[in-house]
C-alpha positions in Angstrom: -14.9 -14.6 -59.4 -17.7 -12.2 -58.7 -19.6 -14.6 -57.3 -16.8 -16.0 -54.9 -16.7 -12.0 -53.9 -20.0 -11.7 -53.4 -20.1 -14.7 -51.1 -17.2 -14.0 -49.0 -18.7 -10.4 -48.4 -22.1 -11.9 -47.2 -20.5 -14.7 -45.1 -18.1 -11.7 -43.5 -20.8 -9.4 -42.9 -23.4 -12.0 -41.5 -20.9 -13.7 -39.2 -19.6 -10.1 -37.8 -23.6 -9.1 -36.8 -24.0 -12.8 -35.0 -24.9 -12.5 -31.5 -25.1 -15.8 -29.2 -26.9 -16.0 -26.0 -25.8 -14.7 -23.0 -23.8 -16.5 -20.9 -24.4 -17.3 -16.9 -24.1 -14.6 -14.8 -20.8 -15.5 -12.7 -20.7 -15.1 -9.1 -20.8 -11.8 -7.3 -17.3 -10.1 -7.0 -16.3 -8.8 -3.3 -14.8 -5.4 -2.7 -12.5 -5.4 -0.1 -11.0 -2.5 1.2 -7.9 -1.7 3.5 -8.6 0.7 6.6 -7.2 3.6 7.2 -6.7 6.3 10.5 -3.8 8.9 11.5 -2.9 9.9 14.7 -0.9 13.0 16.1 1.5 11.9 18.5 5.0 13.3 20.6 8.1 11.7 20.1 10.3 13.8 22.9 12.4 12.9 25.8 9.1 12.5 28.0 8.2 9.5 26.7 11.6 8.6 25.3 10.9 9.5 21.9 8.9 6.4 21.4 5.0 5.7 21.8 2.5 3.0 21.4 -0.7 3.4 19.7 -3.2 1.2 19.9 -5.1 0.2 16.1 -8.9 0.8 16.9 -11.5 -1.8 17.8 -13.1 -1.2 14.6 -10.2 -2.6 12.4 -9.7 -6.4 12.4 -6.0 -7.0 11.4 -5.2 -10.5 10.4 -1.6 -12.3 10.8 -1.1 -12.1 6.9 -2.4 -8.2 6.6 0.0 -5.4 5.7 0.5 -2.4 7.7 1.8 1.1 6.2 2.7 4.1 7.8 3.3 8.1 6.3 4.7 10.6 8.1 2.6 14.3 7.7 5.4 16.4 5.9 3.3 19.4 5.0 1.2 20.4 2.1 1.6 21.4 -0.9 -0.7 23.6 -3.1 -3.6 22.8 -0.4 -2.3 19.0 -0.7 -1.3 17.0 2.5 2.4 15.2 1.5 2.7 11.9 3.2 6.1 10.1 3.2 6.2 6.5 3.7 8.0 5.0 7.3 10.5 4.4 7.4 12.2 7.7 6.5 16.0 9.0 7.6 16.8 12.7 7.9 20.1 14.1 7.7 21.2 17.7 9.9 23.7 20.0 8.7 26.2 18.8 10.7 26.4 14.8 9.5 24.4 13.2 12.6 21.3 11.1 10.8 17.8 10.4 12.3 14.6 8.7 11.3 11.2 7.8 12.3 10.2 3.8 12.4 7.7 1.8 13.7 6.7 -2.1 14.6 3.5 -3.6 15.2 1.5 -6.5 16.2 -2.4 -7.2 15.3 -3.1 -4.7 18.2 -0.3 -1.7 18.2 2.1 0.1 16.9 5.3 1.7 18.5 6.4 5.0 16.5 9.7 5.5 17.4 12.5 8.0 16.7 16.0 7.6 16.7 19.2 9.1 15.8 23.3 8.9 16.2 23.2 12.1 18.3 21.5 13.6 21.4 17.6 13.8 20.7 16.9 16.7 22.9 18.7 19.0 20.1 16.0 18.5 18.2 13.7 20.9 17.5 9.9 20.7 18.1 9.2 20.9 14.9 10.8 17.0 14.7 9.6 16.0 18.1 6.0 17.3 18.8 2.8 16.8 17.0 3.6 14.6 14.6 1.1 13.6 12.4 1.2 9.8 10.9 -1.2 8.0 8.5 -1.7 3.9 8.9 -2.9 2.1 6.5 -4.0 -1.6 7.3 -4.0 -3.6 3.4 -5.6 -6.4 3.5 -3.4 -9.7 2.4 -3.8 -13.5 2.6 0.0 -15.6 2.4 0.7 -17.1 -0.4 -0.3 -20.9 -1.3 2.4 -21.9 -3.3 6.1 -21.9 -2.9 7.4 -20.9 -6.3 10.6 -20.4 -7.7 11.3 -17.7 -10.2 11.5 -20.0 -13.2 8.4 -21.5 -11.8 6.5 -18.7 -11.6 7.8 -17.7 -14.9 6.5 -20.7 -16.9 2.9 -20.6 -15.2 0.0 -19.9 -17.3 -1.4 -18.0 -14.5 0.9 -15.4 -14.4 0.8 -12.9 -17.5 4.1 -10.5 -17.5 3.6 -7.4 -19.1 6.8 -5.2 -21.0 10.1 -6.4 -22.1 
């Protein structure tokens, strides 16, 4: 028995130190990264509380690419608070408004509407409004997947209960 022991403990520990040789080196990752600029615009009755921005030279958007947008609420603490687009407001007196926007690979158009008379709306909600855009990079999907599909792959790994 003591030599079975003793056996067992030298083929544990000399199989746990076993190093093999390294492996290929596989090819070089790419780091893609999404692009990001703000702009401080006016949404008033001068340009009919809407405005187009053009997305700069410098950012290639593709057909498949995602765009965000925040809204500049403030700060917090010396922190900038950004709210994503798009975001309804409610006054004190039950109308409702919000800001929104569309785009194509070249624009956007901020708008802001409401189900009340814009022009009684302070400054504060109409001038020098600050927004953040955030262009994600994103390629469309190859397959065309059903749930239970997608479920039974052995691609896809789903984490939790």
């Amino acid at each position: 028995m003591k030599k079975l022991f003793a056996l067992s403990l030298i083929t544990i520990l000399s199989l746990t130190a076993c190093e093999g040789p390294e492996g290929p080196q596989g090819p070089p990752g790419i780091n893609i990264l999404g692009q990001v600029f703000e702009v401080t615009i006016n949404l008033n009755s001068s340009n009919n509380f809407q405005r187009i921005v053009t997305i700069p030279s410098s950012i290639e958007v593709y057909e498949s690419d995602v765009i965000l947008v925040y809204r500049w609420e403030g700060s917090f603490n010396g922190d900038d608070i950004w709210t994503p687009l798009p975001v309804t407001y409610f006054t004190e007196d039950g109308g409702t408004f919000l800001y929104a926007f569309n785009h194509t690979f070249y624009d956007l158009e901020f708008f802001l509407d409401a189900n009340f008379d814009q022009t009684v709306l302070g400054p504060e909600w109409t001038n020098d409004q600050s927004f953040r855009i955030a262009i994600v990079p994103a390629e469309f999907a190859d397959a065309n997947l059903t749930m239970e599909q997608l479920e039974n792959s052995a691609q896809v790994e789903f984490i939790g209960n």
